[in-house]
C-alpha positions in Angstrom: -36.4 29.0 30.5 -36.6 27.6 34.1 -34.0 25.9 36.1 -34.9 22.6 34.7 -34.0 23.2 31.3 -30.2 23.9 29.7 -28.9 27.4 29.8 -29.2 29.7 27.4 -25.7 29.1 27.1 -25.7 25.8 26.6 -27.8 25.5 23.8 -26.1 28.6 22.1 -22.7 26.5 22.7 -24.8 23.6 20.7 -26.9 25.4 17.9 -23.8 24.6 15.5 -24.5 20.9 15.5 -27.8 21.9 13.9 -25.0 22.2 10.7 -24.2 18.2 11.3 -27.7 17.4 10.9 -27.5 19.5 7.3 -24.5 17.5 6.4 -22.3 20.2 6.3 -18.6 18.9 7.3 -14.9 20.1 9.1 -12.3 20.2 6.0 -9.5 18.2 6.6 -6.2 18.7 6.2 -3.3 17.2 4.4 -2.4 13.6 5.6 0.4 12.7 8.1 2.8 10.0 7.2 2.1 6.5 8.2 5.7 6.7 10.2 5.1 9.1 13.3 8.2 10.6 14.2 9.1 10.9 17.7 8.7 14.9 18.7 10.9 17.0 21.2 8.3 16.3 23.7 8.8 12.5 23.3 12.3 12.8 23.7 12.3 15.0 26.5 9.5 12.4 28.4 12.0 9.8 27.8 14.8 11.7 29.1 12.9 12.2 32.4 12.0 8.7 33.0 15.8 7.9 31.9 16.9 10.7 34.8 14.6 9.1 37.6 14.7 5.2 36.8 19.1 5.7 36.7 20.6 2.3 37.5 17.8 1.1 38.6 15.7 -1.8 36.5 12.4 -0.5 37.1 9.0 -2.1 35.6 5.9 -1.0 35.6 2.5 -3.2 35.5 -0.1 -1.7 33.7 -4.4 -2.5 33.5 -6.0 -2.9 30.3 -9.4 -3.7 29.2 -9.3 -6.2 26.9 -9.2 -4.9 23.2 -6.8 -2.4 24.3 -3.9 -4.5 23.9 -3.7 -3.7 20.2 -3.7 0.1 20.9 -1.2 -0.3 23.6 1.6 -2.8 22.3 3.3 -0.3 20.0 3.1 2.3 22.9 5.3 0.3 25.2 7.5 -1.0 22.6 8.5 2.3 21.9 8.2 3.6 25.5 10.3 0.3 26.4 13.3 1.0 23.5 13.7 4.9 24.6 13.7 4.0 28.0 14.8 0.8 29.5 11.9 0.8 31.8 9.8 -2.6 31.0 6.1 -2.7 30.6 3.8 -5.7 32.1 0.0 -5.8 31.3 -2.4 -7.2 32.5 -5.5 -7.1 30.1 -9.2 -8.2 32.3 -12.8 -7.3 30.9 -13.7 -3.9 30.6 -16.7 -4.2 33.1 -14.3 -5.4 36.0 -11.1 -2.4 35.4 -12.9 -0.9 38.7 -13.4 -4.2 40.8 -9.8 -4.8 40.2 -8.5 -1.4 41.5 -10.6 -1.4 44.0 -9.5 -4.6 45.5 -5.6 -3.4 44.5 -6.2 -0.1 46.8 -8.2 -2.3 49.5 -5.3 -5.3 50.1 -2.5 -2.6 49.2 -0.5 -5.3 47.2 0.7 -3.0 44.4 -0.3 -5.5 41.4 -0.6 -2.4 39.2 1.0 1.1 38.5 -1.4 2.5 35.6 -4.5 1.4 34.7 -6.8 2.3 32.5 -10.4 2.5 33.7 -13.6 4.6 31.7 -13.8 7.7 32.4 -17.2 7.5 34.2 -15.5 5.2 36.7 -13.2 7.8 38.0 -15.8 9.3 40.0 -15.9 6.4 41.8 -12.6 5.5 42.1 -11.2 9.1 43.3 -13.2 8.5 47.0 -12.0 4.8 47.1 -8.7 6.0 47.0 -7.9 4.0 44.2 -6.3 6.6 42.2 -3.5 9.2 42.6 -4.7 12.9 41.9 -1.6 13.8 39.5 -2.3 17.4 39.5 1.0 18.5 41.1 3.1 15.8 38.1 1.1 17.5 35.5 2.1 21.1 37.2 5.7 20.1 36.4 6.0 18.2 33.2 3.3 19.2 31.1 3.7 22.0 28.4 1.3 24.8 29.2 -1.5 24.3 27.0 -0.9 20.5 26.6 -4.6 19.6 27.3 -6.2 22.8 25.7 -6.1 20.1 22.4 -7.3 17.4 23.9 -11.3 17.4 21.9 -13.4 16.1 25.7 -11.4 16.4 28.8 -14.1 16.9 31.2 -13.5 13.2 33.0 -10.0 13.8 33.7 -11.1 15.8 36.1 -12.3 15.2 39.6 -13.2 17.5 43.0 -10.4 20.0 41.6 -7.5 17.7 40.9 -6.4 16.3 38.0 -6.6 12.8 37.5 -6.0 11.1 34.2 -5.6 11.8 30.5 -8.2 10.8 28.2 -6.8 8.8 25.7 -9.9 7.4 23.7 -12.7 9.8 22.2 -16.3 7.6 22.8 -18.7 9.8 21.5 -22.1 8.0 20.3 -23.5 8.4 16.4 -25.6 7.0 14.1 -24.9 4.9 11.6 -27.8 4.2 8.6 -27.5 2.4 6.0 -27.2 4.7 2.7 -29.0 1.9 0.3 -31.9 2.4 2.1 -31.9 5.7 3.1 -31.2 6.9 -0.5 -33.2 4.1 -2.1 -35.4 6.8 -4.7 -38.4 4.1 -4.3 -38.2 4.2 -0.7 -38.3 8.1 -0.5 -41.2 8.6 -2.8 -42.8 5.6 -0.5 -42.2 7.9 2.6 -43.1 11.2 1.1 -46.5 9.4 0.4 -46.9 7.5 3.5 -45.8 11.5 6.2 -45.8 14.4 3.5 -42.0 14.9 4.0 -39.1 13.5 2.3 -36.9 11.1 3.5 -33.7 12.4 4.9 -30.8 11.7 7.6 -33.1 12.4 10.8 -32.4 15.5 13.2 -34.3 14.7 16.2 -35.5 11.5 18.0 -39.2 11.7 16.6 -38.0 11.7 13.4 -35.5 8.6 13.7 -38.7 7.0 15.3 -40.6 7.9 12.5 -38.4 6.4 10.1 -37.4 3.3 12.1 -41.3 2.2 12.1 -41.5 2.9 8.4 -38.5 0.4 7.8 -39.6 -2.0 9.7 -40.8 -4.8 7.7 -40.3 -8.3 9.8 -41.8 -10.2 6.8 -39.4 -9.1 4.9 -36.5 -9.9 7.0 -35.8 -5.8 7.1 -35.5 -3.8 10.1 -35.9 -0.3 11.7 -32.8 -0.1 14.2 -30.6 -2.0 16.4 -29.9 0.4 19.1 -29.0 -1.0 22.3 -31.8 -2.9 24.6 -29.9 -5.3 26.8 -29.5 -4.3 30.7 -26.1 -2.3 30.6 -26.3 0.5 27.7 -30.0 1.2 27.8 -29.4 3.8 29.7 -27.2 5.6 27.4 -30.1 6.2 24.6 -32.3 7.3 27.0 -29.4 9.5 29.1 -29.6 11.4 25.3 -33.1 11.3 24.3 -33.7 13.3 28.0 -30.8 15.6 27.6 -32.2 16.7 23.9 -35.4 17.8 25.5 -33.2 20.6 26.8 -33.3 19.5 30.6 -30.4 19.0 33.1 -30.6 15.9 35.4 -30.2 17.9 38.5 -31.5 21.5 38.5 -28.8 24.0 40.3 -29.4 22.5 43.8 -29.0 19.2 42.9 -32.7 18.3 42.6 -33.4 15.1 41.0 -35.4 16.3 37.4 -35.3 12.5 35.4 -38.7 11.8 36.8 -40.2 15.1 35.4 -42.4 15.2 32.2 -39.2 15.1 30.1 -37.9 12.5 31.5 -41.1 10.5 31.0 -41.9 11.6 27.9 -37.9 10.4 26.6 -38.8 7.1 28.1 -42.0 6.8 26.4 -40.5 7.3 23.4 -37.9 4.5 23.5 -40.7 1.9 24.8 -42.8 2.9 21.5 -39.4 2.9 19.2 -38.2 -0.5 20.7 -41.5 -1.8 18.9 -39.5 -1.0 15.6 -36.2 -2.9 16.5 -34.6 -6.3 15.8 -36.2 -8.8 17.9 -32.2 -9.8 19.1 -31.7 -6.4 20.0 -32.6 -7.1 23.8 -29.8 -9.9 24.1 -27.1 -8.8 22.4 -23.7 -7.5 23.6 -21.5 -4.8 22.1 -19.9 -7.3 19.5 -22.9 -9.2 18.8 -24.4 -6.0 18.2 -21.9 -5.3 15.3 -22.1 -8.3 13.9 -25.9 -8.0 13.5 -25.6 -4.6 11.9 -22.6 -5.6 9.6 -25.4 -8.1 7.6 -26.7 -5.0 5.7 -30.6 -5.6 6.4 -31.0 -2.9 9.4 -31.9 0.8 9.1 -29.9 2.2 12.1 -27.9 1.4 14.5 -26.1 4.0 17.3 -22.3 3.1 18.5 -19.0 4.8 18.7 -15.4 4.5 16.8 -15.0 0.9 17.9 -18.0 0.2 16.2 -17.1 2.2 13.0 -14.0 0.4 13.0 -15.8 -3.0 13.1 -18.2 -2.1 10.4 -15.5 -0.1 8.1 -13.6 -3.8 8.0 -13.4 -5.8 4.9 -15.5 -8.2 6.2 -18.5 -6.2 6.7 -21.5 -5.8 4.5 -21.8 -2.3 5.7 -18.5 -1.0 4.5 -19.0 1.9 2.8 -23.0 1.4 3.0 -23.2 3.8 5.4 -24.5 7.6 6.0 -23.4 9.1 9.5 -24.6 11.6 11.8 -25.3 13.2 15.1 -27.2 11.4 17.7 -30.5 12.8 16.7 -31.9 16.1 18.8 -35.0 17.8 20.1 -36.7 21.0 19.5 -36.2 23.5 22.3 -38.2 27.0 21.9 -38.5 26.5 18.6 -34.7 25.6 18.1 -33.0 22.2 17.4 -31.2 21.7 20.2 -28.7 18.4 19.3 -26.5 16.7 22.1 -24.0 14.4 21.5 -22.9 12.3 24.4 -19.7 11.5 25.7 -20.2 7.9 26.7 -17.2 5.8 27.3 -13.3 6.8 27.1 -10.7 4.6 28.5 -8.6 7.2 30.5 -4.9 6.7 31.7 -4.7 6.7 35.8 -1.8 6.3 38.5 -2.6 4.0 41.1 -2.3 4.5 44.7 -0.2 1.8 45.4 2.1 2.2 42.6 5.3 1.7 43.6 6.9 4.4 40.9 4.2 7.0 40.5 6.1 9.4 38.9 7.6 7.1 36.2 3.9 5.7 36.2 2.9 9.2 35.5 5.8 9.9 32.7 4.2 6.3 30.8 1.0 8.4 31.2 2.0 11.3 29.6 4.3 9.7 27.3 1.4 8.0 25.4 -0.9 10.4 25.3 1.4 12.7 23.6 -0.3 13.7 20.1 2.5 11.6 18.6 2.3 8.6 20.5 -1.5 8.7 20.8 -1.5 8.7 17.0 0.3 5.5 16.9 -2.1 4.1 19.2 -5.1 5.2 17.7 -4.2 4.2 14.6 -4.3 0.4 15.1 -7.0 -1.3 13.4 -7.2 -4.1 16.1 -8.2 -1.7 19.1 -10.6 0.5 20.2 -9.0 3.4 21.1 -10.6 6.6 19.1 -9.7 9.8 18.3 -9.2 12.7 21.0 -6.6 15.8 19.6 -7.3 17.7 16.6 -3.9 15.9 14.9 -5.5 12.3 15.2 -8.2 13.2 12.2 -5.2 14.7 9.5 -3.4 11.3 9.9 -3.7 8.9 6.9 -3.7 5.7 9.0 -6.5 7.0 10.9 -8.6 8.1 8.3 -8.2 4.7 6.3 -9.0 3.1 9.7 -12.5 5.3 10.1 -12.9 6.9 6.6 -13.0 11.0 6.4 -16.6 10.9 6.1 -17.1 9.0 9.6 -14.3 11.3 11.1 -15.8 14.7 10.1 -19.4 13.9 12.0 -17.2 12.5 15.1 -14.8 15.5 15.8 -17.5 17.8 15.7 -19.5 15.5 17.9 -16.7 15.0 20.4 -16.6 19.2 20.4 -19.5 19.3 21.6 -20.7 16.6 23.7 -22.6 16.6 26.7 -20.7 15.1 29.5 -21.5 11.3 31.3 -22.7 12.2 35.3 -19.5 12.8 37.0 -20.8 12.3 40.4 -19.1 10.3 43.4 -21.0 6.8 43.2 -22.0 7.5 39.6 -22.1 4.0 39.4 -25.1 3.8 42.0 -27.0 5.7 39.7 -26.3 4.3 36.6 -26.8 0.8 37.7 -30.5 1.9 39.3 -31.4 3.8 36.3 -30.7 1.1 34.1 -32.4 -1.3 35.9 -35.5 1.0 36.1 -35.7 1.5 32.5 -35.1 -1.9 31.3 -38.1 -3.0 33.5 -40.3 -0.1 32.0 -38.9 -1.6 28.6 -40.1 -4.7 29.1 -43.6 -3.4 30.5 -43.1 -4.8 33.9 -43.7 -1.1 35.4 -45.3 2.0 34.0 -43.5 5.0 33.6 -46.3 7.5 34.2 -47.7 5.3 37.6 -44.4 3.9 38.8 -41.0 6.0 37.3 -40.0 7.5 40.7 -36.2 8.0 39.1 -33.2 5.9 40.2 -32.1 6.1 43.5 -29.1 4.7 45.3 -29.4 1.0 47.0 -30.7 1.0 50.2 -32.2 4.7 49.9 
């Protein structure tokens, strides 16, 4: 394999989602309690923040994307009780956490302490100044091995230093709907219409395959509702490229998006959009789950906060559904499969906090498995799971269902990571507007795709 494609190594470190595909699934073990207990380390993070604050009435102002609230509140109730420090949020939409720390670190007027931005903004963020590296906190108050658990910590990262603590585990999936899928009509129907049975996909031209076979507008039945409005197309396509076992920068940082892979993935999703709900080009995340939940769709592709959505009793989908993988591509004769890491809410110090080392000790205090437990738990937020002890807990399997869980922490293990580049938001935003033109056949990928480039370049 050239320089284009993924290691060797890489795709070895991948081959074992081939087993996802197959259906084959992580045991689980026996249920926590619905009470979680505070642990020694809990104590001992209170203790600290007790030590430093002293006499002193200290508050700290925190950053939330809305729909975090629900994960949060029982954080800082019990980091408020076991530690006198008060908690003030702040909740704005999740599209502007960036603008708003931005504008904090520009004016210096110290309206925040924490904040919790996605993980794909902290590349941005880090050169703005906007964020505290808080390698030399975690040096002296984390337990050695403390993030060894945590399933994708790749984001938290940044230029060497430490920077946050991932606190929400966004990988994408599938979701298909299991009447249809298993539907014995249906499948005899299919094996006529390709010579092969009908099955839970393993790679994109299969999914495609099956999305056109579903589609059936006169029937009000539909192949897919995968994302075609502006800001997540480039996410499907970000996976489709990756599963044709090629890096978007080769080893000296040469652009490769534009190559025949990256063509043919884009291709593909103009053809498979053909096979979609007409809505799906204006829809939003919510609207997009509320579509789904009707029960008349194929497939969709989301992340926990959808699951959560479409596991609720109000859903048409609950437990109408079959899970798996982002589908894959063949690579020298191998399924290569690559679940992405898309999203993640991840807990930051600001640069203008005014107590960044009790900003730091909230931090850590929720992310500890305990705490993060609590949080992830909640029914009303978004926040998914991220440490091995999040999938034995009772609340959080009710919350997901085991069955969801399984295909999740093994996709989390092994995801592929979101482009952790300073100004990744340059390229993300010129990449999506690139392909959501070529979408909607205003360019032509093979006469006009030159790849995204920054503004201005």
């Amino acid at each position: 394999m050239t320089n284009r494609s993924l290691t060797a190594k890489g795709i070895a470190r991948r081959t074992a989602l081939a087993t996802i595909a197959a259906g084959v699934a992580l045991p689980f073990q026996s249920a926590r309690a619905d009470f979680v207990a505070p642990s020694k380390m809990v104590d001992d993070v209170a203790a600290q923040v007790r030590a430093l604050a002293g006499s002193r009435q200290i508050t700290l102002k925190v950053l939330l994307p809305q729909g975090a609230g629900g994960n949060l509140n029982p954080v800082i109730a019990r980091f408020e009780t076991m530690t006198g420090v008060k908690i003030i949020t702040t909740e704005t939409p999740p599209d502007d956490i960036n603008t708003e720390l931005l504008l904090d670190a520009m004016t210096q007027s110290q309206r925040f302490d924490v904040a919790l931005p996605a993980t794909f903004g902290l590349p941005d963020l880090v050169p703005a100044g906007a964020i505290l590296p808080i390698t030399d906190f975690a040096n002296k108050y984390e337990p050695s091995g403390f993030r060894e658990d945590i399933l994708f910590g790749v984001g938290d990262s940044f230029d060497g230093q430490t920077y946050g603590f991932q606190t929400d585990g966004d990988a994408y999936m599938m979701f298909y709907n299991k009447a249809m899928l298993e539907n014995s009509e249906e499948q005899a129907r299919y094996a006529d219409a390709y010579g092969t049975r009908l099955f839970k996909p393993r790679t994109w031209g299969e999914l495609d395959q099956q999305m056109a076979f579903f589609q059936r507008p006169d029937k009000d039945q539909w192949g897919g509702l995968l994302f075609r409005s502006p800001g997540y197309v480039a996410w499907e396509w970000w996976v489709r490229f990756h599963a044709k076992g090629v890096w978007p920068f080769s080893k000296d940082m040469d652009p490769q998006i534009a190559s025949d892979a990256g063509i043919e993935a884009l291709e593909d999703m103009i053809r498979a959009t053909e096979n979609l709900h007409p809505k799906a080009k204006q829809l939003g995340l919510f609207e997009n789950w509320e579509r789904f939940s009707k029960g008349d769709i194929y497939c969709n592709i989301g992340w926990g906060g959808s699951q959560k959505y479409l596991n609720g009793a109000s859903s048409n989908m609950r437990g109408n559904m079959i899970y798996g993988p982002t589908p894959g591509g063949m690579v020298d004769g191998k399924l290569l499969v690559t679940p992405y890491f898309n999203w993640g809410w991840d807990y930051v110090v600001t640069s203008n906090s005014s107590s960044p080392e009790i900003a730091y000790l909230f931090a850590l205090f929720a992310s500890t498995p305990e705490i993060s437990t609590l949080a992830v738990r909640q029914v009303d937020g978004f926040f998914d799971p991220f440490r091995p002890e999040h999938y034995e807990d009772e609340g959080i399997q009710a919350a997901y269902s085991p069955e969801f869980l399984k295909v999740h922490q093994q996709s989390l293990e092994n995801a592929i990571p979101d482009l952790y580049l300073k100004n990744q938001g340059g390229y993300f935003r010129a990449l999506g507007e690139w392909l959501h033109r070529a979408l909607e056949k205003e360019v032509s990928p093979k006469k006009h795709w030159k790849g995204p480039k920054f503004a201005g370049d």
